[in-house]
C-alpha positions as CSV (number, residue, x, y, z in Angstrom):
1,X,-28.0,-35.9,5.7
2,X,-30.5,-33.6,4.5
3,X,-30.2,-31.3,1.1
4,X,-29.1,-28.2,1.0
5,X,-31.1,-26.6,-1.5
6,X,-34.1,-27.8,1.1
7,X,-33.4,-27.1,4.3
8,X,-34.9,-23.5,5.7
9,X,-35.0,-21.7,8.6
10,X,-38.3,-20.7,10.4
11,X,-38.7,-17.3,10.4
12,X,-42.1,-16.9,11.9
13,X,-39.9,-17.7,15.2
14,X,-38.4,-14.2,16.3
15,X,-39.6,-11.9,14.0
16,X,-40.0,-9.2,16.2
17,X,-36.1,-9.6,16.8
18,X,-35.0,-9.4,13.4
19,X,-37.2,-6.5,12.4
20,X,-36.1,-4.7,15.0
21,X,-32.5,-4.9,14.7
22,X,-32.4,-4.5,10.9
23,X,-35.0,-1.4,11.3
24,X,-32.5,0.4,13.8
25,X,-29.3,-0.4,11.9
26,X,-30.8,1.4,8.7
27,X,-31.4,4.5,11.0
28,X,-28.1,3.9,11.8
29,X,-26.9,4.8,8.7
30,X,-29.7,6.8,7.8
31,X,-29.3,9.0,10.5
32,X,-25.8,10.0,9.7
33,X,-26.0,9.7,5.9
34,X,-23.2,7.8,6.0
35,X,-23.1,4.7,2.9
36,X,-23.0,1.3,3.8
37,X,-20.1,0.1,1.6
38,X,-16.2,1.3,2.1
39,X,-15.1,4.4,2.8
40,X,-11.7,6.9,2.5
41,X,-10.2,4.0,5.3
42,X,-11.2,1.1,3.4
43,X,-9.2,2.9,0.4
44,X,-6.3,3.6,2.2
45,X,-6.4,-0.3,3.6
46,X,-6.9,-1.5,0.0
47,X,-3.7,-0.3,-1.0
48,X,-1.9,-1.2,2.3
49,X,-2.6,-4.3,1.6
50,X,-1.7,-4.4,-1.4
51,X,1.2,-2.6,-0.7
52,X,2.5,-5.2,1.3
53,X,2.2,-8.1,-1.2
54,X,3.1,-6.3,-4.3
55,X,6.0,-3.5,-3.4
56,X,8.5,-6.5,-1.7
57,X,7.9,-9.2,-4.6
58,X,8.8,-6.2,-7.3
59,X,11.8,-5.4,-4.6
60,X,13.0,-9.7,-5.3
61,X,12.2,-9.0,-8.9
62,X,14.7,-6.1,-9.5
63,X,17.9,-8.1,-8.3
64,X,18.4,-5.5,-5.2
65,X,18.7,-7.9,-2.6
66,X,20.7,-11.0,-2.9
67,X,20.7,-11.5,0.9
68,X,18.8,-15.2,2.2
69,X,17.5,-13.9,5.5
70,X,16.2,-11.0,3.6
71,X,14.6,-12.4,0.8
72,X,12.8,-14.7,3.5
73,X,11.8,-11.1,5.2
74,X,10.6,-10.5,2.3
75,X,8.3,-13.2,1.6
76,X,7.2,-13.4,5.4
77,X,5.8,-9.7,4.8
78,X,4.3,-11.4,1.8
79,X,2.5,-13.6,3.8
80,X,1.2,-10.9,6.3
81,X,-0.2,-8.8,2.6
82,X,-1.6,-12.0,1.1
83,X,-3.3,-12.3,4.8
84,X,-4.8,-8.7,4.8
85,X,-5.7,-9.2,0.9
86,X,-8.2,-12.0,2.1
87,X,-9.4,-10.7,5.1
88,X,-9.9,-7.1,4.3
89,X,-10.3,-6.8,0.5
90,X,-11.4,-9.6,-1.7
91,X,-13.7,-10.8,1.4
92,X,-16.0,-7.2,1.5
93,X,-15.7,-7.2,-2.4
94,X,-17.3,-10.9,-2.9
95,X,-20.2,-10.2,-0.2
96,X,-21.0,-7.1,-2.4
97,X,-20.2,-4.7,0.5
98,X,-17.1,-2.5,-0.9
99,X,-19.5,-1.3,-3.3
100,X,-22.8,-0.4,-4.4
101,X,-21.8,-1.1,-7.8
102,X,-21.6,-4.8,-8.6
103,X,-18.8,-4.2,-11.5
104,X,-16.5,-2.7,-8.7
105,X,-17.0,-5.5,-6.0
106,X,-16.4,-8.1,-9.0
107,X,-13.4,-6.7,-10.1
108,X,-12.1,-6.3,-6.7
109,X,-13.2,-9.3,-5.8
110,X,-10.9,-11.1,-8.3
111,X,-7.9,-9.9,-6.2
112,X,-8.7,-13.5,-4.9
113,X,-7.7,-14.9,-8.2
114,X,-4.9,-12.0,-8.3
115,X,-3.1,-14.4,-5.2
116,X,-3.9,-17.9,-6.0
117,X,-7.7,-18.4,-5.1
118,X,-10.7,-18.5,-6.8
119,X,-13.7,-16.0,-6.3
120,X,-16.8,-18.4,-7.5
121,X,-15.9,-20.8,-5.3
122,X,-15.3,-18.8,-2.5
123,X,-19.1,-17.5,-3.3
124,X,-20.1,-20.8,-3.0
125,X,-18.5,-21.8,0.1
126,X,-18.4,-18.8,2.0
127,X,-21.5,-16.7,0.9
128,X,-24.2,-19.6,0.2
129,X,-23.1,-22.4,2.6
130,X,-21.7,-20.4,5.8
131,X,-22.8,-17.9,5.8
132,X,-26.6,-19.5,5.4
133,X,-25.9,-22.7,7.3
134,X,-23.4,-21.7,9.9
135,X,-22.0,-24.6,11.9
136,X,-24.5,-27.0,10.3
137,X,-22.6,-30.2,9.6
138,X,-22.9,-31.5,5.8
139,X,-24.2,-27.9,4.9
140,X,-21.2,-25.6,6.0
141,X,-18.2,-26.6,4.5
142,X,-16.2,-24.8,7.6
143,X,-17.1,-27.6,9.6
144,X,-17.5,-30.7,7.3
145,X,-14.0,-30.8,6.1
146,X,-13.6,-33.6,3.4
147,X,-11.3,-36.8,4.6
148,X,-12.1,-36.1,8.4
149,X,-8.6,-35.2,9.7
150,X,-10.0,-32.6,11.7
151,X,-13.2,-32.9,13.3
152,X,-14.8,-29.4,14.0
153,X,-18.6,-30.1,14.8
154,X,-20.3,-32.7,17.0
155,X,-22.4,-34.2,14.4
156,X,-19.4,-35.0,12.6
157,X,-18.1,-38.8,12.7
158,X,-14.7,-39.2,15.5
159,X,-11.7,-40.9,14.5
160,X,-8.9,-42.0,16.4
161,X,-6.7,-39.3,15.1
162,X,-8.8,-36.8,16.7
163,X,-7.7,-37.4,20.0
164,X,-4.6,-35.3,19.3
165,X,-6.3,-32.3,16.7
166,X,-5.9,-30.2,19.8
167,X,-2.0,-30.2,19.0
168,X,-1.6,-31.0,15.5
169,X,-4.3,-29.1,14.4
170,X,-2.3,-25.3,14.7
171,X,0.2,-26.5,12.0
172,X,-2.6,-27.8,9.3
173,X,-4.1,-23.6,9.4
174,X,-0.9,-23.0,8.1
175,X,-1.6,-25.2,5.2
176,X,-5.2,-23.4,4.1
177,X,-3.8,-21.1,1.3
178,X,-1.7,-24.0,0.3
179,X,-4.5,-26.5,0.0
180,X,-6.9,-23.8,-1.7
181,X,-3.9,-22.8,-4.5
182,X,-3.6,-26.3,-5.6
183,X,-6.1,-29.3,-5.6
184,X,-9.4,-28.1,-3.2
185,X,-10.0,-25.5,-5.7
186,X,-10.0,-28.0,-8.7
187,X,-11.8,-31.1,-7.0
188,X,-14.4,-27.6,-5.0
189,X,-15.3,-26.5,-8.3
190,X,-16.1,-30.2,-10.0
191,X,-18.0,-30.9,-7.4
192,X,-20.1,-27.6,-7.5
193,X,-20.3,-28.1,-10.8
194,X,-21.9,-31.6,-10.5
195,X,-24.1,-30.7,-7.4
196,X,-25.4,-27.8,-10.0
197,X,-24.5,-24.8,-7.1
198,X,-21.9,-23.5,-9.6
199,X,-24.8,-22.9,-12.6
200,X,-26.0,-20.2,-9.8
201,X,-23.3,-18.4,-9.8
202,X,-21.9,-18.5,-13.3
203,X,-21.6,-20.3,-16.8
204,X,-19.8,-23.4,-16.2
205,X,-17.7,-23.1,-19.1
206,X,-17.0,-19.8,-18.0
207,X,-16.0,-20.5,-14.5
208,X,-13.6,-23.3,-15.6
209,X,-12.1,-21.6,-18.4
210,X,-11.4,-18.2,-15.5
211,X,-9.8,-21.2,-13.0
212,X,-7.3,-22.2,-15.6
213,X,-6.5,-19.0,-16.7
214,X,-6.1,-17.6,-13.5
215,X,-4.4,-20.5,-11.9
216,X,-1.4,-20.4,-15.2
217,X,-1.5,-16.7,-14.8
218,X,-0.5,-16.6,-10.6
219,X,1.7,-19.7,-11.1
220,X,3.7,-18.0,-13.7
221,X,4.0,-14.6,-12.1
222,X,5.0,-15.8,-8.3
223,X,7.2,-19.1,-9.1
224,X,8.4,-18.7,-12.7
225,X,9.2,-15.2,-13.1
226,X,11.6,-15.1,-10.0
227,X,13.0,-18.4,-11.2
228,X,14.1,-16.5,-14.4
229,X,15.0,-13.2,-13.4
230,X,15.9,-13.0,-9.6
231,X,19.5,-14.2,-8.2
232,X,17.9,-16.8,-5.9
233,X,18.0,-20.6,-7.1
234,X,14.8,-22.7,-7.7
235,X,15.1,-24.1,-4.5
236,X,14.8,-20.7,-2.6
237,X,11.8,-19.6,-4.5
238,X,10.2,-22.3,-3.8
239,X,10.6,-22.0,0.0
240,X,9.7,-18.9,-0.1
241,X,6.6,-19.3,-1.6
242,X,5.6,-21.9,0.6
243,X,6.4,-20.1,4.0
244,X,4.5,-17.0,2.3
245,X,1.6,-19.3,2.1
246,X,2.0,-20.7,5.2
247,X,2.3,-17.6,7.3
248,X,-1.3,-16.3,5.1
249,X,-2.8,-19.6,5.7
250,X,-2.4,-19.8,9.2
251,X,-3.5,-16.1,9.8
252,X,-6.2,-16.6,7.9
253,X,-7.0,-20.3,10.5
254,X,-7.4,-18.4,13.5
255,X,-9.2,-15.7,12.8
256,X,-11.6,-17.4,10.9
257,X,-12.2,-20.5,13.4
258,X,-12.2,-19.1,16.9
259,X,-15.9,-17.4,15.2
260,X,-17.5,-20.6,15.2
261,X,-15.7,-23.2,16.5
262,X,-16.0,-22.4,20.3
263,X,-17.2,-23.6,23.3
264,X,-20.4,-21.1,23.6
265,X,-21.8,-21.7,20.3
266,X,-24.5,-24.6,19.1
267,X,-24.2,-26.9,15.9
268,X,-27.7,-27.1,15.2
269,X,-28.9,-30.0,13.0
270,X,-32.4,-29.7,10.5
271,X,-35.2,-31.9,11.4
272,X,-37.2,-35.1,10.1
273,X,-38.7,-32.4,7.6
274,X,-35.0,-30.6,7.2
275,X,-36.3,-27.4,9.0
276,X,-34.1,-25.7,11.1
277,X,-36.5,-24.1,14.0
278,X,-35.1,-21.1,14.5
279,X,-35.0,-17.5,13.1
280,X,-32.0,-17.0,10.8
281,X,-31.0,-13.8,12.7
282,X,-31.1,-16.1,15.6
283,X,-29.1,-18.7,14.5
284,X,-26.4,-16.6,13.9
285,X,-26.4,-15.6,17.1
286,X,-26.1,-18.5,18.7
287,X,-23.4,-20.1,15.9
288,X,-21.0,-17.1,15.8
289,X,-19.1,-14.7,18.4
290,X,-17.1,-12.0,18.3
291,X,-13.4,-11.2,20.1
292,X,-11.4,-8.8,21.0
293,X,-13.8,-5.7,20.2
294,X,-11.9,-3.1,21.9
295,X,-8.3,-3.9,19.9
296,X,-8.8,-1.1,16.7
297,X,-5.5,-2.5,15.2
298,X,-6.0,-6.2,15.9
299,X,-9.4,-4.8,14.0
300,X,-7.7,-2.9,11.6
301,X,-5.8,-5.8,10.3
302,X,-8.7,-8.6,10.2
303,X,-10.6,-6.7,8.4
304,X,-13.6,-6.4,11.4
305,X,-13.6,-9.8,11.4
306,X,-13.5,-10.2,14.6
307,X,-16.8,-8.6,15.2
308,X,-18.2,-11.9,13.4
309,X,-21.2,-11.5,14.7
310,X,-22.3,-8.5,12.8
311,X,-20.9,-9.7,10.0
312,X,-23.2,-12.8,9.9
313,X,-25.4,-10.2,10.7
314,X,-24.9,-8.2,7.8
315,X,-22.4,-9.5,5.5
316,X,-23.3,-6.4,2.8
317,X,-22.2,-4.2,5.1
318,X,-18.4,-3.0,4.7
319,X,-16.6,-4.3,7.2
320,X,-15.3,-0.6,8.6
321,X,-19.0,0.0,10.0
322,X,-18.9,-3.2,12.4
323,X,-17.4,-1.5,15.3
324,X,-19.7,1.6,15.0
325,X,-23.1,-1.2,14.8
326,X,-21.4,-3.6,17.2
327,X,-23.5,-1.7,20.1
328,X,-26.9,-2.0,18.4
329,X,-26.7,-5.5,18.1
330,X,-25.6,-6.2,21.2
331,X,-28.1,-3.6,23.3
332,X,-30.8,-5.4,20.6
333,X,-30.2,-8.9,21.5
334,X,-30.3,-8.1,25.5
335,X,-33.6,-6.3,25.0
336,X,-35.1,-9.4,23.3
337,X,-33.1,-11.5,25.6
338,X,-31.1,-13.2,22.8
339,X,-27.6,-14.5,23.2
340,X,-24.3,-12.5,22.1
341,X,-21.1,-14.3,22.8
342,X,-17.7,-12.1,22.8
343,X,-14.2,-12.5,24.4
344,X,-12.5,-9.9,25.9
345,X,-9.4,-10.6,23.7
346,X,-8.2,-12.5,20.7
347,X,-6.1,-14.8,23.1
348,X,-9.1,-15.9,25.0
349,X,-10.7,-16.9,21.7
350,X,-7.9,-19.0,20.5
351,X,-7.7,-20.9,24.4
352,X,-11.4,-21.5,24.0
353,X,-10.7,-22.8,20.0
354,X,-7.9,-25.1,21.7
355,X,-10.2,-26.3,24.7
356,X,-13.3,-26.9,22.0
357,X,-10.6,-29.0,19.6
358,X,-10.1,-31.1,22.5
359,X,-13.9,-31.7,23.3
360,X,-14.5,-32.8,19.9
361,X,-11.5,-35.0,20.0
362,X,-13.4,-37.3,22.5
């Protein structure tokens, strides 16, 4: 397995593409004077979103409801705000795209700490090792998930097990929030902090010292305080907070993994001299597709992420621009006779996720 601090890209290869497309989505924006970063919609989604977490966990607080089924509601509405939180605000802040001021996407992007996460990590993860290496095993942590029970890339070792991801697969997405609240953010951050990727980002004292805090802090505020001061038992919080999760996590699953994980794209591995010979504007391409571009709410709700394409693209672009620049980057890569991968609709995607889960199976 080669490093990856030293694998690279070959950008000699296809330069002509990537100059082209980047030159005519600045005169895109250039054009219309219109920003790059959010706008009065990604304002108005902000506080949707956290609308929807906030307003019916402050409704459990005050004792109004004493009702079961609706304190479940409740918390299932959670689930769908915690969701929309991660796709639509904490994601654009932590690429830098909600704002051209970096002390606006950092604060933002700690909404991620706000609900149980952890922003350095997710820079690490997500920014540096996706986002670059997309679909490159041992590189992109999407698709070399740690003790193999899934098996999301070709170049990744098969275990029995496998054989049957295709079903049980759907009920581990649920478990994503769960697994990142708890012990994947601990045992992530050790190891970026051995592997030195964590020095890049931030002081290592610094970064562990905001992981307890925040982890004490959101533990606290979502399981204790409703122990103490809302009519539902222990046991009931609890649940709650677990099908909240749940719900998030697997929302979070398949939208994420029907970009990558798919039938049409390539898992590209470096060389003997751990180059990878393709343009980085074309690797994306060819790792990533979009779905369902004509749904605005489906849209709405993912946070553009199902145009994925220009979001690999141009992850510092706020995510409310993607439809708009979906049609130069298409009309781009036909002219230079590059690939772009889309299905018509979000159920398409996930048939092709469950067909590609089988492939890699056996």
């Amino acid at each position: 397995m080669s490093s990856i601090l030293s694998t690279r890209f070959d950008n000699t290869l296809a330069k002509d593409f990537s100059k082209t497309l980047n030159a005519r989505v600045s005169a895109y924006f250039k054009d219309r004077k219109e920003g790059r970063y959010a706008n009065a919609e990604m304002i108005i989604k902000t506080i949707v979103m956290l609308t929807l977490y906030f307003v019916p966990f402050a409704v459990i607080l005050t004792g109004l409801i004493t009702s079961g089924w609706l304190f479940f509601l409740l918390q299932i509405v959670m689930g769908f705000g915690l969701a929309g939180i991660g796709l639509s605000v904490m994601h654009d802040a932590n690429h830098g795209a909600y704002s051209r001021h970096k002390w606006v996407n950092q604060v933002i992007g700690y909404s991620m700490n706000l609900v149980g996460g952890n922003a350095t990590n997710w820079k690490i993860q997500h920014n540096v090792k996706h986002h670059t290496y997309t679909n490159i095993d041992g590189h992109d942590e999407d698709v070399s998930l740690k003790g193999g029970i899934l098996r999301l890339s070709p170049n990744s070792a098969r275990k029995w097990i496998h054989k049957y991801q295709h079903i049980y697969a759907w009920f581990l997405y649920g478990l994503m929030t769960i697994s990142w609240i708890g012990v994947k953010d601990i045992t992530q951050l050790a190891g970026y902090t051995k592997d030195g990727m964590l020095r890049k980002q931030q002081p290592v004292g610094k970064a562990w010292t905001w992981i307890i805090l925040t982890k004490l802090f959101y533990y606290s505020y979502i399981l204790l305080i409703p122990m103490l001061f809302s009519p539902f038992s222990w046991w009931m919080i609890s649940l709650g907070f677990l099908v909240m999760h749940y719900i998030a996590g697997f929302i979070l699953a398949v939208i994420f993994q029907p970009a990558h994980v798919m039938e049409v794209n390539e898992f590209p591995t470096p060389d003997e001299h751990q180059m990878i010979n393709e343009n980085w504007s074309v690797h994306q391409l060819k790792t990533t597709c979009d779905f369902a571009p004509n749904s605005k709410i489906f849209s709405w709700y993912v946070g553009g992420l199902n145009f994925q394409i220009e979001h690999h693209l141009f992850p510092n672009i706020c995510h409310v621009h993607y439809r708009k620049i979906a049609k130069i980057v298409r009309e781009t890569a036909e002219e230079f006779n590059m690939p772009y991968k889309s299905y018509r609709t979000f159920w398409d995607a996930l048939v092709s996720h469950g067909r590609m889960l089988y492939v890699l199976g056996r």
